[in-house]
C-alpha angles and dihedrals in degrees: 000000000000116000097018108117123245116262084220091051091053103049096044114113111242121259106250135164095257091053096046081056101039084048088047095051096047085056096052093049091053091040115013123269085269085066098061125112135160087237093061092037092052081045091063093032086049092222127112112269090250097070093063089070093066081074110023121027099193146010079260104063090035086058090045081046083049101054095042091057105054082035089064087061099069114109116267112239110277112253113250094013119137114247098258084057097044091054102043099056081041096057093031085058091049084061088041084057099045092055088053095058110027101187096050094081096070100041088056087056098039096044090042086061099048105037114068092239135004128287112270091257094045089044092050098043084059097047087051085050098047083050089057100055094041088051092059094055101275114154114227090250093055092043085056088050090044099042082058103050092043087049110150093348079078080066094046094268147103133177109242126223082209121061128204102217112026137214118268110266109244124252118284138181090217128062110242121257121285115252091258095054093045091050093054086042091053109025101166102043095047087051086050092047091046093049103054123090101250121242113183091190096054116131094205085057132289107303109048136076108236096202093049091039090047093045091041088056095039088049098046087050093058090044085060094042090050092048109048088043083063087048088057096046 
């Protein structure tokens, strides 16, 4: 009958910011963040695109949402844990996070160089961190120094030397060298990629364990930062 709402319409749940997000970071997870659009988002979310706008007015600020968002899910610090505790499972649930939501690692770079600061959550991740480590004894001069060689690995990430999937060599008139010629060009780096255990599904290359590699690095940066701060004392 005209003028009687409809029981859908009802029922519906109402569009709001957290569920455009929510909706924007189940997509990415399923496509990459490059495969995004409003029109498939207001596709899962069954509302017109231009709804979306009510909540969030570009890509940009729906990447900096984004973020935000799978930042948020990042363990909060354990109550009563030292500081080099309290970094490490911080820092151990950003990975977590990240494996969770592959794509979200390069947007953070990316978004971190073309936005003038980072995004709240980011921001706020860091100021919690820099808490931490001031906290445990760290001089300001020492946190600044910290804050630089953890890098991205404070956000679950690191930039490898060693790359799981690599450029296409450029063309070239010549084959390149046999193995064995290779091997007596390079010693040293054929006796290092004979001796490690072999992990197809590495993302730091085949070869290496991206969880050991990533904790070895992450441990032997706190070693450093613990023991430069009793230097200090």
């Amino acid at each position: 009958m005209p003028g009687r709402p409809d029981p859908a319409r009802r029922s519906r749940t109402p569009l709001s910011r957290l569920r455009v997000l929510s909706a924007a970071v189940a997509l990415a997870d399923e496509g990459g963040a490059d495969a995004l659009s409003m029109r498939k988002i207001a596709q899962r979310l069954g509302v017109v695109p231009m709804a979306l706008y009510k909540h969030v007015a570009n890509k940009d600020e729906l990447l900096d949402g984004m973020i935000d968002t799978v930042v948020g899910e990042i363990d909060p610090p354990v109550e009563g844990a030292d500081w080099r505790t309290t970094v490490r499972l911080r820092v151990l649930s950003a990975r977590r996070m990240l494996l969770r939501h592959p794509w979200a690692s390069a947007v953070i770079e990316t978004r971190m160089k073309e936005r003038p600061a980072p995004t709240p959550a980011v921001m706020a991740y860091l100021d919690e961190m820099i808490g931490v480590f001031r906290a445990g004894g760290f001089s300001l001069d020492l946190v600044h120094h910290a804050m630089h060689v953890m890098g991205s690995r404070l956000l679950g990430f690191s930039q490898e030397l060693f790359v799981d999937s690599p450029s296409p060599a450029a063309p070239s008139s010549s084959p390149s060298p046999p193995p064995e010629e290779m091997a007596a060009r390079y010693p040293n780096i054929a006796e290092l990629a004979g001796a490690v255990a072999h992990d197809a599904g590495s993302v730091v290359g085949a070869g290496c364990d991206d969880q050991y590699e990533f904790e070895f690095a992450l441990d032997l940066t706190l070693d450093g930062l613990e023991r430069l701060r009793d230097a200090a004392a």
